[in-house]
N, C-alpha and C positions, 0 to 999 in steps of 0.2 A: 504494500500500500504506500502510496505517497502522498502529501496533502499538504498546503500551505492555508493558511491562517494569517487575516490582516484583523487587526483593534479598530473596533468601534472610538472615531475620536470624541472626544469628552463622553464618551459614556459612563466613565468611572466615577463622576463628577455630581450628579444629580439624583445622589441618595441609593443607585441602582447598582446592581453586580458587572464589573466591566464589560461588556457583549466583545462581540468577536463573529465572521463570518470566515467560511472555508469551503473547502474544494479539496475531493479526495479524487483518488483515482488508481485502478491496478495498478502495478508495477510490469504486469504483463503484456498492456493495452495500450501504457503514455507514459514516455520518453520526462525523465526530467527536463529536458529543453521545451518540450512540448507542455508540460504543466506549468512553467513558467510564463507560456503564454497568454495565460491568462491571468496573471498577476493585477495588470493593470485594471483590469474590470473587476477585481473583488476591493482594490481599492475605492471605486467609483463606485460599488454598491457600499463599500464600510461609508463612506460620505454619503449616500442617499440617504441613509439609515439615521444616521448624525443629525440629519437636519428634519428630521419629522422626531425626533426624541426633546426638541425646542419646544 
């Protein structure tokens, strides 16, 4: 299994348990280069998230 996890920003901040979103995936089926590709959109969903917890 491989999986990257980005932090919820200020989540940790507003009385709430830090959040966190992820992205798993065999080891058999995606290439760590290839999970890495989508790094960028789990940031851009950690931010979506951020801003409806206002």
């Amino acid at each position: 299994m491989r999986s990257l996890a980005v932090a919820v920003p200020g989540s940790e901040t507003s009385g709430r348990p830090p959040l966190a979103v992820s992205l798993g995936a065999t080891v058999v089926l995606t290439s760590r280069d290839e999970l890495l590709t989508h790094l960028t959109a789990l940031h851009t969903c950690a931010q979506d998230i951020a801003a409806r917890l206002v």
